[in-house]
Structure formats: structure tokens, C-alpha cells
C-alpha positions as CSV (number, residue, x, y, z in Angstrom):
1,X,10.4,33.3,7.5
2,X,10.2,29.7,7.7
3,X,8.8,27.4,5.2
4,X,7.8,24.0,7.0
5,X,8.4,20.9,5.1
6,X,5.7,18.7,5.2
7,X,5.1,15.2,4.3
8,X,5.5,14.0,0.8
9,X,4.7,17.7,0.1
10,X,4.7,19.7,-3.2
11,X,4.7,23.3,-3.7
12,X,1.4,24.8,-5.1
13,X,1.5,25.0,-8.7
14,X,3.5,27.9,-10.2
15,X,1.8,31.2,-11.4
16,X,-1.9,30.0,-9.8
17,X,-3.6,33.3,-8.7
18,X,-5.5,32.3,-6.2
19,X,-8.9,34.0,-5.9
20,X,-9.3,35.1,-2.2
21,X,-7.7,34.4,1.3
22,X,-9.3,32.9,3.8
23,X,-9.2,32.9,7.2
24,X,-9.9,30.0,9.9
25,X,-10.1,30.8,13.3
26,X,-9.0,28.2,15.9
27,X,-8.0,30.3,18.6
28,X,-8.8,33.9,18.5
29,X,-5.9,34.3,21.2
30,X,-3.8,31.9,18.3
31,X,0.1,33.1,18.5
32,X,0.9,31.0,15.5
33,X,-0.6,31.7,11.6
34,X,-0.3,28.6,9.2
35,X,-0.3,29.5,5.9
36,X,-1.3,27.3,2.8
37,X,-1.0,28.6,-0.3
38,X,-3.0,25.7,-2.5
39,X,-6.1,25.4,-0.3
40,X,-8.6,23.5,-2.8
41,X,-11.3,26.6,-4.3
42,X,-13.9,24.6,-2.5
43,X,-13.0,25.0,0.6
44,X,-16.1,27.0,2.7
45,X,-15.1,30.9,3.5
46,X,-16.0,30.0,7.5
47,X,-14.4,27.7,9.4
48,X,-18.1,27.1,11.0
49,X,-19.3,26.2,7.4
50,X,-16.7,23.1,7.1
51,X,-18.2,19.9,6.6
52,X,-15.7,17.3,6.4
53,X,-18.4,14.3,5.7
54,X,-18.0,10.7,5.0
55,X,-18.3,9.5,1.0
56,X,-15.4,11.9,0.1
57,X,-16.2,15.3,0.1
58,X,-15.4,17.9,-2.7
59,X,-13.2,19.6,-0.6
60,X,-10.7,16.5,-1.2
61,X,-10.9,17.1,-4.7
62,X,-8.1,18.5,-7.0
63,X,-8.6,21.5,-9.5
64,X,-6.8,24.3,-11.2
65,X,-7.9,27.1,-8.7
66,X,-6.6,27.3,-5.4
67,X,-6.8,29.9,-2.1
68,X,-4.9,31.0,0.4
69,X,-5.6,30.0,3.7
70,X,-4.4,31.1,7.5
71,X,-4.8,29.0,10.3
72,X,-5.0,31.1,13.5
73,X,-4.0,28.4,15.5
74,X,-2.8,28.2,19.4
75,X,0.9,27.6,20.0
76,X,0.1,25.7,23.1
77,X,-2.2,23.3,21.6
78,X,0.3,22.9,18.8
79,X,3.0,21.7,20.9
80,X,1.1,19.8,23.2
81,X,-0.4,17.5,20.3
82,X,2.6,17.4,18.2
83,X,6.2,17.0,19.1
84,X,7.0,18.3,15.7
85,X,5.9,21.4,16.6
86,X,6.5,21.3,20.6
87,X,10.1,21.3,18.9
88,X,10.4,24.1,16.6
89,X,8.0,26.3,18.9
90,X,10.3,25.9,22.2
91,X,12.9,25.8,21.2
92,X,16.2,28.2,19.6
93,X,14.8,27.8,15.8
94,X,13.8,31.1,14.3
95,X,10.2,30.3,15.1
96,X,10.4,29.7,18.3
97,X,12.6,32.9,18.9
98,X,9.9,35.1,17.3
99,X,7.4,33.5,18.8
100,X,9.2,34.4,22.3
101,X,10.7,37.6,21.2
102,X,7.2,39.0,19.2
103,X,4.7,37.0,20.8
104,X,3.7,35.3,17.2
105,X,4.8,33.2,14.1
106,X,4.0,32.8,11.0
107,X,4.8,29.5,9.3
108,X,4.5,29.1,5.3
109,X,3.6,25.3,5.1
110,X,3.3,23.4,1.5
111,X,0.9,20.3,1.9
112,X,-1.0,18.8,-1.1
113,X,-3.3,17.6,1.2
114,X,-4.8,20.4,3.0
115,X,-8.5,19.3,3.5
116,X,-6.8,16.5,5.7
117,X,-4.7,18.9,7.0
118,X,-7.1,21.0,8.3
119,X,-9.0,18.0,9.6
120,X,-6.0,17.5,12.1
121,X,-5.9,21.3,12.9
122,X,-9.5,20.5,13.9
123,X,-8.4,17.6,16.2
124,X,-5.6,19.6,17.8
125,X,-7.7,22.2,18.9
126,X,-10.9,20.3,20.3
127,X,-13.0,21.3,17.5
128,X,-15.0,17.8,17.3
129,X,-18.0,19.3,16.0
130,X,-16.2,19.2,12.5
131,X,-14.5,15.5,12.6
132,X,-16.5,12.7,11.2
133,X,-16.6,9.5,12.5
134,X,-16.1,7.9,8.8
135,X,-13.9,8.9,6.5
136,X,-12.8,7.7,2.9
137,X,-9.6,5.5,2.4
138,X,-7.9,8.3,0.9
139,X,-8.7,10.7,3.7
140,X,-7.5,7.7,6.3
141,X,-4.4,7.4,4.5
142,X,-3.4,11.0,4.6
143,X,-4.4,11.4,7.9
144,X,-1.5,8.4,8.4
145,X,1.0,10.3,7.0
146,X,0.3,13.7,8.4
147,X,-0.1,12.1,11.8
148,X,3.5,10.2,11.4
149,X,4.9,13.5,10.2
150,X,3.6,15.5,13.3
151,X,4.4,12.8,15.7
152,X,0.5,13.5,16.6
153,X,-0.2,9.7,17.8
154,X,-2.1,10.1,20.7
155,X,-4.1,13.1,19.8
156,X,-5.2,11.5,16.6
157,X,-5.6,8.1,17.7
158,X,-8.9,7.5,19.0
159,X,-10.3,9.3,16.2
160,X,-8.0,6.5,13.7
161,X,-9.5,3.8,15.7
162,X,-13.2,4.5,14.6
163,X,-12.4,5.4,11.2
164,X,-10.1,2.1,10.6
165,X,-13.1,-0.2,12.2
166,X,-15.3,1.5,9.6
167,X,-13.6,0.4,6.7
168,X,-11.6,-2.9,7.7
169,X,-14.0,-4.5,5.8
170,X,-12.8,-3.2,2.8
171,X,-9.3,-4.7,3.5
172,X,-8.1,-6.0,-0.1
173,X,-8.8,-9.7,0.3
174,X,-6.9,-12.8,-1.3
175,X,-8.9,-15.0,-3.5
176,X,-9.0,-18.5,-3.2
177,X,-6.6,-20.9,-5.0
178,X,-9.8,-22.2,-5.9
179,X,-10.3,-19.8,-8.1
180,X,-10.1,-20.3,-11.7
181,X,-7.0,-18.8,-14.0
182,X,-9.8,-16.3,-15.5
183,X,-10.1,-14.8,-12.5
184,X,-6.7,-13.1,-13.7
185,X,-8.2,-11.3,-16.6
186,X,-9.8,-8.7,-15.3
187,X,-8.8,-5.3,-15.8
188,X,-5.5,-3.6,-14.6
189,X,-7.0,-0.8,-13.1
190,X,-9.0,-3.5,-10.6
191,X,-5.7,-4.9,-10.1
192,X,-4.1,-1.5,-9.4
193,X,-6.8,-0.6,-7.5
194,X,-6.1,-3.9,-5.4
195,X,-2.7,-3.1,-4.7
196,X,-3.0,0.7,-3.9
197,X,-5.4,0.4,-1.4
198,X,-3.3,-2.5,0.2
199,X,-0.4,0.1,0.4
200,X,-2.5,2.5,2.0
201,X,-3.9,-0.3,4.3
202,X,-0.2,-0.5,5.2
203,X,1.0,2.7,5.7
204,X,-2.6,3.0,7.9
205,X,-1.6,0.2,10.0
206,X,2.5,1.2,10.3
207,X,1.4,4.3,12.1
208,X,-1.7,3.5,14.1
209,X,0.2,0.0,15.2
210,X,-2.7,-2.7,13.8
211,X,-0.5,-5.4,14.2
212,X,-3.0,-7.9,12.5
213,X,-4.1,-5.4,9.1
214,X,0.2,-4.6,8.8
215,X,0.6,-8.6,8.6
216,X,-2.4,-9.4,6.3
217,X,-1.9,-6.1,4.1
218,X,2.3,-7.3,3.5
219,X,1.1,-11.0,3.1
220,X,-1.6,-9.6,0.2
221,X,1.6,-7.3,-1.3
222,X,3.5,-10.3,-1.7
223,X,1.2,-12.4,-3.4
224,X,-0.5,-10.2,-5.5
225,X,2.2,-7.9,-6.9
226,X,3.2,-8.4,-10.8
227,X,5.9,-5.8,-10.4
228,X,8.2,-4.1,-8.5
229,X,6.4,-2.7,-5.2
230,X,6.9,1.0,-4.4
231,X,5.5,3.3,-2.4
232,X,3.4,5.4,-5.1
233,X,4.5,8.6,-3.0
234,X,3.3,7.3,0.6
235,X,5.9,7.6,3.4
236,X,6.0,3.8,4.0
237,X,9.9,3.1,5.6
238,X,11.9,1.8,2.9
239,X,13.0,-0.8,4.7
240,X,9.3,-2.3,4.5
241,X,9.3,-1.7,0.6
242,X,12.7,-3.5,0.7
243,X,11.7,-6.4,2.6
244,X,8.6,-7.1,0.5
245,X,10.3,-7.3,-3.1
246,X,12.3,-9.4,-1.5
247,X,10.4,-12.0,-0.5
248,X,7.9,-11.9,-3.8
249,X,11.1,-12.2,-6.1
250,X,12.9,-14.6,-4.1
251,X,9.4,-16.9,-4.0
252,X,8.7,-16.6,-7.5
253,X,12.5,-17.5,-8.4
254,X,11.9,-20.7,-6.5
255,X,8.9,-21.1,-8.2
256,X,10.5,-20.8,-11.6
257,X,13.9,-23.2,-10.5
258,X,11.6,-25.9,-9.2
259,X,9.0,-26.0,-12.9
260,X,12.8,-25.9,-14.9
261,X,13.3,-29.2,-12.7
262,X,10.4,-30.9,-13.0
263,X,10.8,-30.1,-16.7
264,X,14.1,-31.8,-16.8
265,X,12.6,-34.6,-14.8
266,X,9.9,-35.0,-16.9
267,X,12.6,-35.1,-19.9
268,X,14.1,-38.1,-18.0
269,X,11.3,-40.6,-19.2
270,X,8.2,-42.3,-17.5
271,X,8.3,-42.3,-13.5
272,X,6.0,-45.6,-14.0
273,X,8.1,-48.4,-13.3
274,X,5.6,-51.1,-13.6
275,X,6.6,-53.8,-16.3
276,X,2.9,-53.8,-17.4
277,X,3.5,-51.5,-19.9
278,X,5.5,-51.8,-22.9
279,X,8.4,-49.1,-23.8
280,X,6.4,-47.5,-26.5
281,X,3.6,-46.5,-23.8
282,X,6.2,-44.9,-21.7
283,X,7.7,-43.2,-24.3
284,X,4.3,-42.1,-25.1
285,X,3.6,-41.0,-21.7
286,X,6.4,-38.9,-22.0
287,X,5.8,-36.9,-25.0
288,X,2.3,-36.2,-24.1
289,X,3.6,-34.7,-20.3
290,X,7.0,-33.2,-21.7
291,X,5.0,-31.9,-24.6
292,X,2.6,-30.3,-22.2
293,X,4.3,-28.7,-19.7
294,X,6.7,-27.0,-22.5
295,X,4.0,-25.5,-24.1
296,X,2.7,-24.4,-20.8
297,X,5.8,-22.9,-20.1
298,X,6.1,-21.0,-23.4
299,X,3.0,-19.3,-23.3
300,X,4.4,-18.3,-20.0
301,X,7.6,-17.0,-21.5
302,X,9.5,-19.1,-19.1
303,X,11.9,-20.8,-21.5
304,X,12.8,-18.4,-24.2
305,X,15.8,-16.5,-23.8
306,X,16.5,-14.1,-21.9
307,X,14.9,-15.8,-18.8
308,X,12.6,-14.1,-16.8
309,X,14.8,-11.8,-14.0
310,X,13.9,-9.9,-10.8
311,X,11.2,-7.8,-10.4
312,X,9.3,-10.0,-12.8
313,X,6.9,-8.0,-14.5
314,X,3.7,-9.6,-14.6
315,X,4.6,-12.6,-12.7
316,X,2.7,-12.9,-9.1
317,X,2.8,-15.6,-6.6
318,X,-0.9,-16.4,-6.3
319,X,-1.6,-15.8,-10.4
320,X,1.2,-17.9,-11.0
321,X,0.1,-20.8,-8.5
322,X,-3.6,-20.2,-9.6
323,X,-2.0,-20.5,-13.6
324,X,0.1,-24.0,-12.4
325,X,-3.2,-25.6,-11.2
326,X,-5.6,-24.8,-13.5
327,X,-3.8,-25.0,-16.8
328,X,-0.6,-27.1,-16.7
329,X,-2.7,-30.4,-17.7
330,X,-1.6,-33.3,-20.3
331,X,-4.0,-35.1,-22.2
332,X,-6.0,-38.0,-20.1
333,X,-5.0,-41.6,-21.1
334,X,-7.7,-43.0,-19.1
335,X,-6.6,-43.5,-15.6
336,X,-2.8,-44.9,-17.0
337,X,0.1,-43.2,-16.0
338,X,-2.1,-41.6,-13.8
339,X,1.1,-40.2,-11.7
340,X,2.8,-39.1,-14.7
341,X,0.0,-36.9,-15.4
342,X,1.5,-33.1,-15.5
343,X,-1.8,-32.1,-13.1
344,X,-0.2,-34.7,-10.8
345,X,2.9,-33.5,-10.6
346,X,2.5,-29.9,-10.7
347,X,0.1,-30.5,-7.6
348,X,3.1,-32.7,-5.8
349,X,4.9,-29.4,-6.4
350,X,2.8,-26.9,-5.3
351,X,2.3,-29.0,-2.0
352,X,5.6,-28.3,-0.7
353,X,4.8,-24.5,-0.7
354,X,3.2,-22.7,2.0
355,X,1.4,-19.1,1.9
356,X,4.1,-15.4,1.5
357,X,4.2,-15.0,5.5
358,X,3.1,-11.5,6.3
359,X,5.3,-9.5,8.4
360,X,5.3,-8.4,12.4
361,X,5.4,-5.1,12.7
362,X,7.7,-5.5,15.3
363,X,10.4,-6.8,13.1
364,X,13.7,-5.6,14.0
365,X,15.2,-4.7,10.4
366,X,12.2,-2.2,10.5
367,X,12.5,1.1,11.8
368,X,12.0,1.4,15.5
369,X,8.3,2.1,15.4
370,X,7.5,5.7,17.6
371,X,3.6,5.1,18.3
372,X,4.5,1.9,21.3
């Protein structure tokens, strides 16, 4: 017998007993049993008891128990809604010859997410009674990856459409430059949070092709990372991943170059040419700017050795901006040498930067895209 790979899928864990079998009924005339061995124990015995509500429902939950469960599910609607399984099913593979030969099939099938799973079983075979119109994140998400695996685009899309307008305002949102640098000490779990959700938001948006959430959600990835960016198990193409470290590494580096000029610029004496002042007020000036922009750039570990290197842990484009502008001051002489000022030229600096550019999802160094 077969045992179908599935996406991002790992076996149930080793030496669970799992309590009962259940059964779940799609097609009483089914030709084709799925069978998943680490079905979570709370799981309903009847298919007619499912409730698969919005607000995350236990059944999404992990434990330490697990059932069996069979899928009596129709070949036909199978192959119709997936080209994954229109393949194997007609086709010379050992399923599809006992499927011809005996007239059924049975299909071992390891998925971690089997509640979502059974969610698409329950798209693929018209059962609409038991698909909500709102589902958690996390639910969305796998839903993304199981639909991508499957091929099941069309089938699933309509259903991806109501569910991603029902949560689109909870896209991860950039704060303002405005903000102020304490904005950056709150916890690492929100900031995980931040940047999880965004790579769901992205993997959501790869598959169902929203062209506008894939360009704002890789914009967001790039400005708010403080490490590398990977895929935390989520079939995003690798190209994607690639392309964003990228660009974050190769920004910050630029931001990093350009403060090591200004600091030898800054090194290079008073930019105030007026004869006005005397040489010891220049010299003055200087200190007080150099002095100030190299203690900034200690307490940002940006001139002790080794220097910082790619993937810059817990540097980020927009913290590091935010950091530039609110904190890289030198004392105020009252209004002279006002364009020495580090706040002055830090700000000069900053100008000539624009926003990470999000990417089109049409890009061509991206894998050719299968739901267009």
C-alpha cells in the first residue's frame, strides 16, 4: 500500500495507541478510504456532529492522544477537485491500478493538520453545511498549504475569498517612523507574533494570488525582521525566502556603510564655513557631534570589532531608522552650528532612503505561479 506524502507532513508520534477508529462518511458509494492515523482525540465520532467554527476550535488543538480516522471518500470528486489526485487515481500508479483492477483504494496519508484536512474533504465533496465562513489564521494558513499541495485552487477558492476578507484587517501593519524608539521594547513574543502571522499572510496570498496582501506582507518582512527570515515550516518557495534576506541585509548594509561615512565626515571638522566663528567653536562643534554619534554607535555595537555581518541579528530596517531619528542627537548650542547638529545630519541621511519595495507576485525569479 501507498503512503501519500503530504505537505510539510510528519508521521504521528511513535507508540500512540490510539483509542478508537473513526469513520467519516463522504460518499457511501466512496471507492477510495483515507486513512489518518493522528486524528486529534477531539475529533466528533460522526461526521454529522463536526463543527468546524470560527475562534479556533478544539479540534485544531494538539495533545498526546490521537485516533484513527477513514475517510470514505468518492474517487470521482477526488480527481475532479484535485489534480494531485486526478493523477495518482487515473493513472498506471499502484493506486490507480487497484482502484481499476478492485474497484477501491486505500491511501495511508500522514498530515499534522488533519482538522484542516478534513475541512477540504468537506469542500471536495459539497458538504457546505460543515464549512464556516470564518476561520482562524492558523486554519487559513493550512488550508494554503494543503490547497497548494492538492493543486485544489478552484474548488477551494471562493471559500479562501470570504475567509481572507474576514481577517485582512488583521494584516500585520508597519508603524509609523513617527513612532518613538520605545516602541521597540516590547516583548519578543509580540515581535514574533508580528513576523509569523506576516509569513502566513504570505504563504495565504502566494497561493490564493492577492497580489496586493503578497506585496504589503514581503514589504512588512523586510522591514521588520531582526534575523534571518525562514519559513518556520510553511511551504513558502525558497526563492521568495531568498529574495527577502536579500534585500533586508543588503538595505541594512547600506545603512551601516553610509553612518561609518558620516562618521568619518564628521571626524573631518566643522561643515560651518562661516568666519564668524572662531576655531575653538568649531573644534568644539566637532567633539560634541563626533562625540555623539560614536557613542550612539557603540551602544549599537556598530564599531567594535568584529563588525556587524549578514543576517544581522537584531538589526531591522524600520527599528534601526526609528533608533537613527529618535536618539542619534548632540547636545543643543542654541541655534549655532545648527547644521552640524548630529539630528541634522542623520535626517539629511535618512532622506535619501525610500521604503523596502514589496514584491509582485508575478516576479519572474519566482516560481511560475499555478493558480493564474
Amino acid at each position: 500500500m501507498f503512503d501519500l506524502p503530504t505537505p510539510n507532513g510528519t508521521p504521528s508520534p511513535t507508540g500512540a495507541k490510539p483509542k478508537e477508529t473513526l469513520i467519516y462518511t463522504f460518499d457511501p458509494q466512496g471507492d477510495v478510504t483515507l486513512v489518518l492515523d493522528n486524528a486529534p482525540n477531539g475529533l466528533p465520532a460522526r461526521l454529522d456532529d463536526l463543527r468546524l467554527s470560527p475562534g479556533g476550535s478544539s479540534y485544531f488543538s494538539s495533545g498526546t492522544t490521537f485516533k484513527i480516522l477513514r475517510i470514505q471518500a468518492s474517487s470521482k470528486h477526488l480527481a475532479l477537485a484535485c489534480p494531485y489526485f486526478s493523477r495518482m487515481l487515473r493513472s498506471k500508479f499502484s493506486e490507480g491500478a487497484q482502484l481499476q483492477s478492485q474497484g477501491n483504494v486505500e491511501i495511508n496519508i500522514h498530515e499534522p493538520r488533519v482538522p484542516s484536512f478534513v475541512l477540504l474533504m468537506c469542500i471536495v465533496h459539497c458538504r457546505m453545511q460543515h464549512v464556516p465562513t470564518v476561520v482562524p489564521l492558523s486554519t487559513l494558513s493550512d488550508m494554503a498549504a494543503l490547497v497548494d499541495y492538492y493543486e485544489c485552487y478552484d474548488a477551494v477558492g471562493v471559500f479562501a475569498d470570504l475567509w481572507i476578507r474576514a481577517l485582512e484587517n488583521q494584516l500585520p501593519t508597519a508603524p509609523e517612523l513617527t513612532r518613538p524608539a520605545s516602541y521597540y521594547d516590547r516583548s519578543r513574543n509580540d515581535q514574533e507574533n508580528s513576523i509569523r502571522n506576516a509569513l502566513n499572510w504570505v504563504l495565504i496570498s502566494w497561493v490564493f494570488y492577492k497580489k496586493d496582501i503578497f506585496q504589503k506582507m514581503t514589504q512588512y518582512l523586510q522591514d521588520h525582521s531582526v534575523s534571518q527570515i525562514i519559513t518556520n515550516g510553511l511551504p513558502i518557495p525558497a526563492a521568495i525566502i531568498g529574495k527577502l534576506n536579500n534585500k533586508r541585509t543588503t538595505y541594512i548594509q547600506m545603512l551601516i556603510d553610509d553612518l561609518n561615512k558620516l562618521h568619518s565626515k564628521v571626524a573631518e571638522g566643522c561643515i560651518n564655513n562661516s568666519t564668524y566663528y572662531d576655531s575653538s567653536s568649531k573644534q568644539e562643534c566637532t567633539y560634541l557631534v563626533l562625540g555623539a554619534l560614536t557613542k550612539r554607535m557603540m551602544e549599537m555595537k556598530l564599531v567594535q570589532a568584529p563588525a556587524p555581518q549578514s543576517p544581522f541579528l537584531g538589526f531591522g530596517i524600520n527599528k534601526m531608522k526609528t533608533l537613527f531619528r529618535d536618539t542619534f542627537k548632540s547636545p543643543n548650542r542654541n541655534g549655532y552650528h545648527e547644521r552640524c547638529q548630529l539630528s541634522s545630519r542623520i535626517t539629511t541621511m535618512l532622506d535619501g532612503y525610500s521604503d523596502p519595495l514589496g514584491f509582485d507576485i508575478d516576479d519572474p525569479d519566482f516560481p511560475r505561479h499555478r493558480n493564474t
